[in-house]
C-alpha positions in Angstrom: 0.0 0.0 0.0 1.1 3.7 -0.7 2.0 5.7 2.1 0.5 8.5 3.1 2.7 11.5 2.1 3.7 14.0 5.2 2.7 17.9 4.3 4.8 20.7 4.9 3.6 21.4 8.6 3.7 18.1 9.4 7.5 18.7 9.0 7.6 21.2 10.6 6.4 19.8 13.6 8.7 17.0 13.6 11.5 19.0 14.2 12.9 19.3 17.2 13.3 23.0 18.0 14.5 25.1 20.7 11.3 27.5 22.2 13.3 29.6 24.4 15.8 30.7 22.1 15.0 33.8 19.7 16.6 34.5 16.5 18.1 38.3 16.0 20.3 39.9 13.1 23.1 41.7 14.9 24.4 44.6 12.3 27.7 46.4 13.4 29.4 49.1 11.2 33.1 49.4 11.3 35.4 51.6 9.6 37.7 49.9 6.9 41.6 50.5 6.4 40.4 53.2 3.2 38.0 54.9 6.1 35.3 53.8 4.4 32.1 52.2 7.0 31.3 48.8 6.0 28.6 46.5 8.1 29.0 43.4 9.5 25.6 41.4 10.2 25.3 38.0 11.9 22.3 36.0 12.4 22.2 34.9 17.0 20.0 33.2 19.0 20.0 34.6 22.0 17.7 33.2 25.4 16.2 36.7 26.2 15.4 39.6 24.4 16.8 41.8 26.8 20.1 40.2 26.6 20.9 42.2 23.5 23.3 44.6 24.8 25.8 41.7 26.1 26.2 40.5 22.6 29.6 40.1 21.1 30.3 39.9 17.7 33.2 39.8 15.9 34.7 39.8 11.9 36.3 36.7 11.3 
């Protein structure tokens, strides 16, 4: 017998994700040998909103 195909929120569902956690873009501007600004943006999860201003990021 065929089986029954899983739809796209069944899927979804099935994974195995992390509530508590929130996803932010973190954008920081730095200045570049020339002087020019350039932006550096990474993607963090971080447990609290509020915890935002603790957040280090750095170019690698």
């Amino acid at each position: 017998m065929a089986k029954k195909q899983q739809s796209f929120a069944d899927k979804v569902k099935k994974l195995h994700r992390d509530e508590s956690l929130v996803s932010v873009r973190v954008i920081k501007a730095y200045r570049s040998a020339k002087g020019t600004v350039k932006f550096f943006e990474r993607f963090v999860k971080v447990p609290d909103v509020s915890k935002l201003d603790s957040i280090d990021i750095t170019r690698s």
